[in-house]
SEPAZA-231907 format. One line per 4 residues: number of its first residue (from 1); their letters; for each residue z negated, y, x of N, C-alpha, C. Coordinates in pm, 1 decimal. Last residue first. Example, Ala and Ser with C-alpha at 12.3 -4.5 7.8 and 13.67 -1.06 7.14 Angstrom:
<sites>
2	SA	-708.0 -225.0 1285.0 -714.0 -106.0 1367.0 -787.0 3.0 1290.0 ~ -780.0 -569.0 1319.0 -780.0 -450.0 1230.0 -780.0 -330.0 1320.0 $
</sites>
This chain:
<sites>
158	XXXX	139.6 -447.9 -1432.8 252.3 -337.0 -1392.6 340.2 -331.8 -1309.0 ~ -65.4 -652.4 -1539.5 72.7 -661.0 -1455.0 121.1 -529.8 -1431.5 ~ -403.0 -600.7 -1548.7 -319.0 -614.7 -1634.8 -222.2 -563.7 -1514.0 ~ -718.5 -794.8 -1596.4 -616.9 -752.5 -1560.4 -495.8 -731.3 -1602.6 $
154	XXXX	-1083.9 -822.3 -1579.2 -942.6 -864.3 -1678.5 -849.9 -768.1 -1602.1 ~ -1256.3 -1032.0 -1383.5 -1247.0 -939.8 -1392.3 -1079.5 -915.0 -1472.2 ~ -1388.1 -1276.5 -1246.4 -1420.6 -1246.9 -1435.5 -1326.3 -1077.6 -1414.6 ~ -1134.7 -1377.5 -984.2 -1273.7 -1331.2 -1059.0 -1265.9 -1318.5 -1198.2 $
150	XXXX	-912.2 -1418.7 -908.7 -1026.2 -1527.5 -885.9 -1161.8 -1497.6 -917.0 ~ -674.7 -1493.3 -1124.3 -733.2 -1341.0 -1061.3 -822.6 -1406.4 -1033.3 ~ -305.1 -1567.3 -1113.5 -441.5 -1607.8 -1133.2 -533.8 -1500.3 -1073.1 ~ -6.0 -1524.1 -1248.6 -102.9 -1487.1 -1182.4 -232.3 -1523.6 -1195.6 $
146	XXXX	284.2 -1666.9 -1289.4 187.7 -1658.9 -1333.2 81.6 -1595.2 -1230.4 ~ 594.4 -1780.6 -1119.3 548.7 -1665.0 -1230.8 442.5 -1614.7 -1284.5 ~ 448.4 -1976.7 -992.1 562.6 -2038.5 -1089.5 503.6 -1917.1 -1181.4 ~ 234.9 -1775.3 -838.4 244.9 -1887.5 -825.3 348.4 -1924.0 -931.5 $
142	XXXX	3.7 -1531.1 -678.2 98.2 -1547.9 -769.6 221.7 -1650.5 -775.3 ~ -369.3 -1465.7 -691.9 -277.5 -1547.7 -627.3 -121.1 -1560.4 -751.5 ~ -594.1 -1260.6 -524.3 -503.8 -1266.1 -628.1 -402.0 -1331.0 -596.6 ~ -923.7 -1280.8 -465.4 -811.3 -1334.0 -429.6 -731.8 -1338.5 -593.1 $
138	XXXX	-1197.1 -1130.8 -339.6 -1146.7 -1150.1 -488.1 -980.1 -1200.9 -463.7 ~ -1580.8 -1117.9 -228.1 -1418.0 -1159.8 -236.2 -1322.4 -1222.0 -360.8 ~ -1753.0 -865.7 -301.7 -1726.4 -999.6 -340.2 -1592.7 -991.3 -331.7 ~ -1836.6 -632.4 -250.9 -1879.3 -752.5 -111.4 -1821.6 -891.6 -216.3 $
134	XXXX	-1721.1 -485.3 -395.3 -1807.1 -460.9 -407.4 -1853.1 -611.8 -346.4 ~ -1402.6 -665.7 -317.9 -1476.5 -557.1 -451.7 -1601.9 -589.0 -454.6 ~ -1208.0 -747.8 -81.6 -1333.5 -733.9 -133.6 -1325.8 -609.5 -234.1 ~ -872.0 -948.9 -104.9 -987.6 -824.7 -80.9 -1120.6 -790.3 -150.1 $
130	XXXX	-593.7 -1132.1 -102.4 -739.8 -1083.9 -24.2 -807.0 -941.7 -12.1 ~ -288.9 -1227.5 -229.6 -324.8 -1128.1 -188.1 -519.3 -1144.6 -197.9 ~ -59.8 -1443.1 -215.8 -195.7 -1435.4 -199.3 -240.7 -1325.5 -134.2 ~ 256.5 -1572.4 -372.0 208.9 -1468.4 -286.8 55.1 -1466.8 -306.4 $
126	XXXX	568.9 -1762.5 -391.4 417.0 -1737.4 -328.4 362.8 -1646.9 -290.3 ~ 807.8 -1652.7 -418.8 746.2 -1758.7 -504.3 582.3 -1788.9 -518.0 ~ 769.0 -1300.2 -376.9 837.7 -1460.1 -330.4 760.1 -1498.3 -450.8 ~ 801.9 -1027.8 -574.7 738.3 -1058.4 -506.2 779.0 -1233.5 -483.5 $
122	XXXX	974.0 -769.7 -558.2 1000.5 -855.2 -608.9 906.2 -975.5 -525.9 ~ 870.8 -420.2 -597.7 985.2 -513.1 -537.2 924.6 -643.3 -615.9 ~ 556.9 -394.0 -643.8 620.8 -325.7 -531.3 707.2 -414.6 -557.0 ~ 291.4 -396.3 -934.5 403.3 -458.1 -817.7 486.0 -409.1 -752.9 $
118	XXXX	-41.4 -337.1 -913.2 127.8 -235.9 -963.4 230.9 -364.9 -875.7 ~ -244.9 -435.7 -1158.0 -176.4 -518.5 -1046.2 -52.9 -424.5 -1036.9 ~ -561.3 -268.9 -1218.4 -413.2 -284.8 -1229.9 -382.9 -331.5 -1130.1 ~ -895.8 -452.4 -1386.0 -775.5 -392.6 -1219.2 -619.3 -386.2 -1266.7 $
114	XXXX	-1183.8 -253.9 -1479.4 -1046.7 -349.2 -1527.7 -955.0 -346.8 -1392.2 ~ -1533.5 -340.4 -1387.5 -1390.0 -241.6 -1419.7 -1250.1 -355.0 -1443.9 ~ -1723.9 -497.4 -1345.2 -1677.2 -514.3 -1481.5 -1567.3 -403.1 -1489.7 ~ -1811.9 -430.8 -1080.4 -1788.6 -606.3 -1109.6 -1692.6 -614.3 -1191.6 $
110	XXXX	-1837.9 -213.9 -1046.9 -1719.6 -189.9 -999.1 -1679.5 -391.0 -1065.6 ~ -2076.0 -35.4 -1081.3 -2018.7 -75.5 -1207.9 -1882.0 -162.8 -1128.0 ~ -2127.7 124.4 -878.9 -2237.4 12.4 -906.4 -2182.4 -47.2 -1012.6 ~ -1934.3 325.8 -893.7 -1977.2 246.3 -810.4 -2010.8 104.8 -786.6 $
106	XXXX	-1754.7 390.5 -1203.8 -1875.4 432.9 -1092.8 -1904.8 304.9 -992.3 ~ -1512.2 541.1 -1346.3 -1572.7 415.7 -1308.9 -1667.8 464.4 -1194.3 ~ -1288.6 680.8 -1517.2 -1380.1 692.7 -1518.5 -1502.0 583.1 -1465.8 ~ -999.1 510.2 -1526.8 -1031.3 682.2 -1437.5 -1159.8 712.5 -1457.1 $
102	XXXX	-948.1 198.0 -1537.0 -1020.9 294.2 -1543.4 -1045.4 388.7 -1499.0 ~ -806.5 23.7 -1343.7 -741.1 116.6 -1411.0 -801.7 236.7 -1523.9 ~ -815.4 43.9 -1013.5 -879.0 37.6 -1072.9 -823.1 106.9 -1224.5 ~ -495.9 -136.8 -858.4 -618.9 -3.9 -803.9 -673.6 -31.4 -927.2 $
98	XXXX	-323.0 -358.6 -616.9 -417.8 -332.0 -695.0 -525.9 -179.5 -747.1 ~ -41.1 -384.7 -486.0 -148.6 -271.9 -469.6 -222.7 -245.8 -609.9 ~ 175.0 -671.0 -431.1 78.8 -585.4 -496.9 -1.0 -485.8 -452.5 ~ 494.4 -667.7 -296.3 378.9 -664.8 -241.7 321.3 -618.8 -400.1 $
94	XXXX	810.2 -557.1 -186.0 750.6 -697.3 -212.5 612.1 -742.0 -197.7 ~ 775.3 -304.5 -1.5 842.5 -402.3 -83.0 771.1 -513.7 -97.0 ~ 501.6 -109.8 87.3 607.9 -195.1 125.8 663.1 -273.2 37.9 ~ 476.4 253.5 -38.1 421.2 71.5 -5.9 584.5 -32.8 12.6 $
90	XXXX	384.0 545.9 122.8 477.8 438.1 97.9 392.1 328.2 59.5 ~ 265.8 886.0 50.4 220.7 745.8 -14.3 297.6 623.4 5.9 ~ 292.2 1196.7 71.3 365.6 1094.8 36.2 344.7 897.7 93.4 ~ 60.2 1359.9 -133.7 87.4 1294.1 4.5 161.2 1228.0 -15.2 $
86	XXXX	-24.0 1726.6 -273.0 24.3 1569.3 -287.2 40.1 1507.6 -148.5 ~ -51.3 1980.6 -263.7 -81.3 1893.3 -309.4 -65.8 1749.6 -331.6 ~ 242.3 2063.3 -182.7 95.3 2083.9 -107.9 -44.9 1978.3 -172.5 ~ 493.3 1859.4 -221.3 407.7 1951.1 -298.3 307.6 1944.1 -180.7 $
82	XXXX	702.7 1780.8 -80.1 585.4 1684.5 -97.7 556.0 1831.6 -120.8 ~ 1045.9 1631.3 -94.8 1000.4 1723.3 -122.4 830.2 1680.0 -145.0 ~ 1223.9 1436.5 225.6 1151.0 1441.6 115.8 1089.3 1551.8 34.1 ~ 1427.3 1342.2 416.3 1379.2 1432.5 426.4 1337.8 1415.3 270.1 $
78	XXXX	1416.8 1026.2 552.9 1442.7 1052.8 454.2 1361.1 1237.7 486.2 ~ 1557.5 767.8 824.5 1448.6 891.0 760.7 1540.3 953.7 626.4 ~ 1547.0 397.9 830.0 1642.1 558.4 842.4 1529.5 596.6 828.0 ~ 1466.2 146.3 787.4 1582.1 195.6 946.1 1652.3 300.7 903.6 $
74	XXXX	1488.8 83.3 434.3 1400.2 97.3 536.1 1527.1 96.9 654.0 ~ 1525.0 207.7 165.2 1573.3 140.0 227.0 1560.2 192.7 364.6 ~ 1355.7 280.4 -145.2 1451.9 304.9 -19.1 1430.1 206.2 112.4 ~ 1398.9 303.2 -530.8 1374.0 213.5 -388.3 1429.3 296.4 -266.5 $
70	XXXX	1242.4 407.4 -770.8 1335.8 402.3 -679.1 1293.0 335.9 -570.9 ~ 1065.0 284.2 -988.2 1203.3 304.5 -971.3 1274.5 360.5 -898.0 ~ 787.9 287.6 -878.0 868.7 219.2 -855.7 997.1 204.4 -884.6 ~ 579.9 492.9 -771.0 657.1 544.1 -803.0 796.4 409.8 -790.6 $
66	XXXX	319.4 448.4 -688.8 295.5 488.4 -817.2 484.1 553.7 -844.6 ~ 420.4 537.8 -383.6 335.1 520.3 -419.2 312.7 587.5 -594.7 ~ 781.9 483.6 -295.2 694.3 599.7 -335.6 563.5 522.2 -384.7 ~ 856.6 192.4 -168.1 857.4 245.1 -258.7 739.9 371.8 -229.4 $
62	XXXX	1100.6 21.1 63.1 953.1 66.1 32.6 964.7 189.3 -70.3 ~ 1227.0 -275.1 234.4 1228.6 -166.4 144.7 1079.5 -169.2 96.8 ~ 1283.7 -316.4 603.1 1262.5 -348.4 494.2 1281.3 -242.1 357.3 ~ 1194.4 -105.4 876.4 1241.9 -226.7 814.6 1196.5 -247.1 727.3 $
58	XXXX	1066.4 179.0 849.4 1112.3 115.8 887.5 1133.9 -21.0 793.8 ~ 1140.7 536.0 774.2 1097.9 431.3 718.0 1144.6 305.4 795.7 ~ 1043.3 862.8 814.0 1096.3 776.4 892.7 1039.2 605.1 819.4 ~ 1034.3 1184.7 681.5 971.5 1065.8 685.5 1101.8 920.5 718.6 $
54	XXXX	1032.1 1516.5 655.3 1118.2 1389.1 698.2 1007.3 1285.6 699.4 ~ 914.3 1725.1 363.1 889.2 1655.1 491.5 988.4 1511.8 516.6 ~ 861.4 2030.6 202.6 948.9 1924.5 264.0 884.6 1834.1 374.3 ~ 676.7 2205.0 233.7 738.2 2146.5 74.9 806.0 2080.0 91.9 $
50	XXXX	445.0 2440.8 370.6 575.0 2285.7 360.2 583.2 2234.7 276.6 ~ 229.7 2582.0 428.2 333.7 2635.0 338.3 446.0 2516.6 341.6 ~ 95.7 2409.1 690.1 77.3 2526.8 573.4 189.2 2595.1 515.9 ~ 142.9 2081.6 768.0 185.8 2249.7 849.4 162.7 2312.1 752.7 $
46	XXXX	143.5 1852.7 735.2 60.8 1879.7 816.9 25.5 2045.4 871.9 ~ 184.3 1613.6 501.0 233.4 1741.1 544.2 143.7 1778.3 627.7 ~ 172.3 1272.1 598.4 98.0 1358.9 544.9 209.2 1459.2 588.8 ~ 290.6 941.3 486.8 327.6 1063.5 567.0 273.3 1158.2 514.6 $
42	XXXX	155.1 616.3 525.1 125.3 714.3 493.3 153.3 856.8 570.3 ~ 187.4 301.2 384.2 273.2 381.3 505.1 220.7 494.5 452.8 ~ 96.5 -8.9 329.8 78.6 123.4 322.5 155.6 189.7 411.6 ~ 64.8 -274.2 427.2 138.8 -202.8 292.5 168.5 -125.3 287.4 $
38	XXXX	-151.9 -274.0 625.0 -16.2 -315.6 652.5 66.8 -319.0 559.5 ~ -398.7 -43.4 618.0 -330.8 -191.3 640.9 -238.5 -193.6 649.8 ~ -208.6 247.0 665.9 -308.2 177.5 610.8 -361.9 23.7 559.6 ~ -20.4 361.4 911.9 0.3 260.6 812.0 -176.6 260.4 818.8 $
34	XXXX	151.4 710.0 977.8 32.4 631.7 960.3 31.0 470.8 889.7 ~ 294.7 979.0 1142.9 242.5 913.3 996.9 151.6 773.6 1035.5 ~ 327.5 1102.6 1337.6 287.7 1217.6 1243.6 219.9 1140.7 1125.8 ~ 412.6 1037.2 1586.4 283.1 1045.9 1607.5 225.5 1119.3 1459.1 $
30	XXXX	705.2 820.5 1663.2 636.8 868.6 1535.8 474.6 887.8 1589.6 ~ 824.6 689.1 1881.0 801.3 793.6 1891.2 741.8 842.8 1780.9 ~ 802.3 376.0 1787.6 730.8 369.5 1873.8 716.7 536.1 1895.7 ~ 1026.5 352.7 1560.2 834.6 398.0 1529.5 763.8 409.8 1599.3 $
26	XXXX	1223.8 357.0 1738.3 1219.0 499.4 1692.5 1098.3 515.4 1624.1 ~ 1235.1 97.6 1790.8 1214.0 206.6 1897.9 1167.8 370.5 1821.8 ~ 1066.6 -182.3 1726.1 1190.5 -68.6 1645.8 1124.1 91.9 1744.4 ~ 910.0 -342.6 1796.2 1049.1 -377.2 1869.9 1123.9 -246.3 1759.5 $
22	XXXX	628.1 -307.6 1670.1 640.9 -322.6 1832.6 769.4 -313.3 1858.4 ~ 519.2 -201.5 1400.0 652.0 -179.9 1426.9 685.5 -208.3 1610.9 ~ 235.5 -175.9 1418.7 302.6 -249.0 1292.5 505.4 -283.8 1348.4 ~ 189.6 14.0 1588.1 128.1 -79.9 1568.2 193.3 -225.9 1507.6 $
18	XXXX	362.1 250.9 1567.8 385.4 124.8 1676.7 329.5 -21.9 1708.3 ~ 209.1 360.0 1361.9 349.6 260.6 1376.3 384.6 233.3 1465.4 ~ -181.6 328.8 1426.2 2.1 388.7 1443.8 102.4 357.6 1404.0 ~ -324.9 217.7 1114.9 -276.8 218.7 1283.5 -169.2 317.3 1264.0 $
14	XXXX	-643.6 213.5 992.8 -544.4 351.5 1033.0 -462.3 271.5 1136.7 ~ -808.1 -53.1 1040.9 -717.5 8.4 928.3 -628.8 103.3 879.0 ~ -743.9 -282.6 1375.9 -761.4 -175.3 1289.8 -719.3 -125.0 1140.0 ~ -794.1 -585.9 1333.1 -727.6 -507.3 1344.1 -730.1 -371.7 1301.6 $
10	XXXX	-977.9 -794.8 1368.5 -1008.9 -651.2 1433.6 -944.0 -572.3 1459.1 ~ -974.0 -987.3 1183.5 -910.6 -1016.7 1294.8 -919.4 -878.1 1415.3 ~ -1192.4 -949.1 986.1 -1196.3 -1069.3 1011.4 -1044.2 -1088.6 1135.4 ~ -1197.6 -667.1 956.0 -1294.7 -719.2 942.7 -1291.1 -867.6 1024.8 $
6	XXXX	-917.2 -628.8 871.7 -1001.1 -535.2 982.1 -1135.7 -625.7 1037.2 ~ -916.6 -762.9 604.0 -811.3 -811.4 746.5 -909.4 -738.3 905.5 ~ -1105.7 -587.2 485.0 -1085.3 -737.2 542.8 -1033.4 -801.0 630.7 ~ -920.3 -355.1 473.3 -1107.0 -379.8 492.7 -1105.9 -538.6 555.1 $
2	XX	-718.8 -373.8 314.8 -685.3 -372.4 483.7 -864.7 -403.1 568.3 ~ -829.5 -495.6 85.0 -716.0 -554.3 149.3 -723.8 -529.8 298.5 $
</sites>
């Protein structure tokens, strides 16, 4: 997803939030978190022993990563609990984040893995999501409810 876009307009794949966010003043002071393409929002803990962290969400609504029953609601911060272990992960509303649903998959195998579609929110009437798997472009398109996957590769909705 963000590979591509990077690729074909030179936008970077780590940006700032100021990147993503030019007219909301308060992402223009954020130096702590991160967008990964443009779905992604990523707040790391950064300090040794922290179990909490504020995280600043902008416009729109965005979900915990792998975590879609709750929603929040973007132009605030949220003080959050993030295990040492863990990262707190946003995706933006209304969006897919495809990942592999096989936990055991290798590399060179990546043609014939299975893909989960997680859905974020509620996606428009139209949506076309772009990205390479293993240099082959793979377009997921979602159209009068139905999804088409533009490869041999089987899939399943979440």
């Amino acid at each position: 997803m963000c590979e591509l876009e990077a690729a074909t307009t030179g936008v970077p794949i780590l940006r700032a939030m100021v990147l993503e966010n030019e007219d909301d003043s308060i992402a223009q002071l954020i130096y702590d978190q991160f967008y990964l393409g443009s779905n992604l929002l990523v707040a790391p803990v950064l300090t040794p022993q922290t179990t909490k962290r504020e995280v600043y969400l902008p416009a729109g609504e965005w979900f915990l990563f792998g975590q879609k029953e709750k929603k929040y609601l973007g132009k605030q911060s949220y003080l959050l609990v993030c295990p040492v272990d863990e990262m707190l992960i946003f995706v933006k509303g209304n969006n897919i984040i495809p990942t592999i649903k096989e936990d055991n998959y290798h590399f060179e195998q990546l043609d014939t893995v299975s893909l989960k579609l997680n859905l974020y929110g509620t996606l428009p009437a139209q949506y076309d999501l772009k990205f390479k798997l293993n240099e082959k472009l793979i377009i997921i398109t979602y159209q009068n409810k139905k999804f088409d996957v533009s490869s041999n590769h089987n899939y399943l909705v979440k």
